[in-house]
N, CA and C atoms as an extended XYZ file, in Angstrom:
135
Properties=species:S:1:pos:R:3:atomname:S:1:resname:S:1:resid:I:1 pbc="F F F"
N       100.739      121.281       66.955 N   UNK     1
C       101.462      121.719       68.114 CA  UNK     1
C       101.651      123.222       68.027 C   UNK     1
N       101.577      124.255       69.237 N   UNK     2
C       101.653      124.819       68.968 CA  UNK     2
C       102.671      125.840       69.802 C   UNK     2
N       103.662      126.472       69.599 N   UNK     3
C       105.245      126.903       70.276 CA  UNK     3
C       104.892      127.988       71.291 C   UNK     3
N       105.424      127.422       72.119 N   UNK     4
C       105.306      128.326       73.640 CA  UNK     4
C       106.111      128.779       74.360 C   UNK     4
N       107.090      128.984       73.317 N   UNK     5
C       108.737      129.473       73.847 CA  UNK     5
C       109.612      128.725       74.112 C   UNK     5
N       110.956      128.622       75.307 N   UNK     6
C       111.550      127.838       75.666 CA  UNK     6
C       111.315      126.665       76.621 C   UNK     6
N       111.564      125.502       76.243 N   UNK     7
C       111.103      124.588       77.654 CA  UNK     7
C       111.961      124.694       79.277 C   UNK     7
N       111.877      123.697       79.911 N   UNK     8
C       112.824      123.789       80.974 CA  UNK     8
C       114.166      122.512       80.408 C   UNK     8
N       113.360      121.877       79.555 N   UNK     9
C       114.895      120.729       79.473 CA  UNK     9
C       116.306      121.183       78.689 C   UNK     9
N       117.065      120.271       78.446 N   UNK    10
C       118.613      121.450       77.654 CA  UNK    10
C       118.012      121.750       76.143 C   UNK    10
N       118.496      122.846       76.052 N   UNK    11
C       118.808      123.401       74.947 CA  UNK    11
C       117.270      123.934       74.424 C   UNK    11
N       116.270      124.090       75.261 N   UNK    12
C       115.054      124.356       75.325 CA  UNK    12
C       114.223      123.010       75.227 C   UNK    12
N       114.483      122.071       75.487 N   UNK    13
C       113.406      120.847       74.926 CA  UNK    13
C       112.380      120.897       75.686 C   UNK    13
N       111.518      120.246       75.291 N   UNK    14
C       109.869      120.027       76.335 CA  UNK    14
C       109.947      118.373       76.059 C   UNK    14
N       109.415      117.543       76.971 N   UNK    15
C       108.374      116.187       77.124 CA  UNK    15
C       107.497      116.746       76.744 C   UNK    15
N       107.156      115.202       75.738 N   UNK    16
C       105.683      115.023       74.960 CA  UNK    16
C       105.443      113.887       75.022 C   UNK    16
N       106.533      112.647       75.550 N   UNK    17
C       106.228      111.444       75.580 CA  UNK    17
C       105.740      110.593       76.372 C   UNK    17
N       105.897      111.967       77.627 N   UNK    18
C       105.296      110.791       79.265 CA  UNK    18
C       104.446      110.677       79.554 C   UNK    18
N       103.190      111.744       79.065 N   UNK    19
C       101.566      111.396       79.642 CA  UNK    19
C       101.513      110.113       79.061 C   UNK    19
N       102.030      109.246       77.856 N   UNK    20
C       101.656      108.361       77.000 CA  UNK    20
C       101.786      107.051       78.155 C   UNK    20
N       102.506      107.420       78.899 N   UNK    21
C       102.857      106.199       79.834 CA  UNK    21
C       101.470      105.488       80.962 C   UNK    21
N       100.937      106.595       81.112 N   UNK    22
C       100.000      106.200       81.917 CA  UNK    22
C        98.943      105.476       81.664 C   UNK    22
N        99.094      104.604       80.122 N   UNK    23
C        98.164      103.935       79.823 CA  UNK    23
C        98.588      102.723       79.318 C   UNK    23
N       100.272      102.481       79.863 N   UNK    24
C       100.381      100.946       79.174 CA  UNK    24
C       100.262       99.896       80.223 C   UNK    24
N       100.441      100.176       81.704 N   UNK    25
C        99.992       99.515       82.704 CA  UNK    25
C        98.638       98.841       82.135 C   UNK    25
N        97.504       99.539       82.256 N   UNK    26
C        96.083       98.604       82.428 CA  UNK    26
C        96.101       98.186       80.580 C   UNK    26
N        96.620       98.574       79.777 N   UNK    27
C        96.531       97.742       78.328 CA  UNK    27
C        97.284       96.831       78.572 C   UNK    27
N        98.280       96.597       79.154 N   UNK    28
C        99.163       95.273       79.550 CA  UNK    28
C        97.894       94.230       79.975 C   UNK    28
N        97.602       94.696       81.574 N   UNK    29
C        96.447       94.084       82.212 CA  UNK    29
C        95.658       93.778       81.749 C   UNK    29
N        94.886       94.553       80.783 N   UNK    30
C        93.904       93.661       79.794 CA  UNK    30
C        94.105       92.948       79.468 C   UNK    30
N        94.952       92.988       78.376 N   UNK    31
C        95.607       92.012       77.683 CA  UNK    31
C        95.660       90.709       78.157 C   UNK    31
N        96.273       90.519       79.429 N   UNK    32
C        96.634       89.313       80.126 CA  UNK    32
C        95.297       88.948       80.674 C   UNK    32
N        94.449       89.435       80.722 N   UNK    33
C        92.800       89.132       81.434 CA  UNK    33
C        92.403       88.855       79.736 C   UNK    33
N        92.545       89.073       78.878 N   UNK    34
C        91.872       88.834       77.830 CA  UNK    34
C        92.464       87.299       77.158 C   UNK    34
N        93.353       87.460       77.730 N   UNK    35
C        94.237       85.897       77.158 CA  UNK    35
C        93.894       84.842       77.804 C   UNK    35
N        93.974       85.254       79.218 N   UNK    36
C        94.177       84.109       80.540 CA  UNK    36
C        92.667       84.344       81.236 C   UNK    36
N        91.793       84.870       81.516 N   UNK    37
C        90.779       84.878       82.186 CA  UNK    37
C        91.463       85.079       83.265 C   UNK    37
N        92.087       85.815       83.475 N   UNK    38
C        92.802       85.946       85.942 CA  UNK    38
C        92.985       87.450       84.971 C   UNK    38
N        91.902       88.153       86.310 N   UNK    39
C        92.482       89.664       86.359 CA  UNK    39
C        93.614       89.459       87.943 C   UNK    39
N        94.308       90.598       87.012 N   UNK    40
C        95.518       90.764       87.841 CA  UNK    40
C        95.392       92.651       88.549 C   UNK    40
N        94.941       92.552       89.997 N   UNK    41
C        94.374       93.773       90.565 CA  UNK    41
C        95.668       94.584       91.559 C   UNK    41
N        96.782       93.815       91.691 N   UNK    42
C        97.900       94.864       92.251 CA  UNK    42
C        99.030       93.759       91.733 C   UNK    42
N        99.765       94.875       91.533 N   UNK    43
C       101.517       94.875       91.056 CA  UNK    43
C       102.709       94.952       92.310 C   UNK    43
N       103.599       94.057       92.120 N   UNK    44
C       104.781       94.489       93.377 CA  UNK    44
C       104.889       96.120       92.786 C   UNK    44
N       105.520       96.887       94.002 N   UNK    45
C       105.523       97.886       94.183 CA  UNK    45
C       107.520       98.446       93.183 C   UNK    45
């Protein structure tokens, strides 16, 4: 990592944890297509 000054959150913090999010949706979905054979192609909103 490498320091880029102050962040915008308190006390200077930065996010590092949220891009991570955008990939447990379709590993869920696999998952459940890998167990069950039914792909599951939309989510309630």
């Amino acid at each position: 990592m490498i320091e880029s000054g102050g962040g915008l959150g308190p006390y200077g913090a930065k996010g590092i944890g949220e891009p991570s999010f955008n990939n447990i949706v379709p590993a869920i979905l696999n998952a459940i297509y890998d167990a069950t054979g039914v792909r599951i192609r939309r989510l309630p909103a």
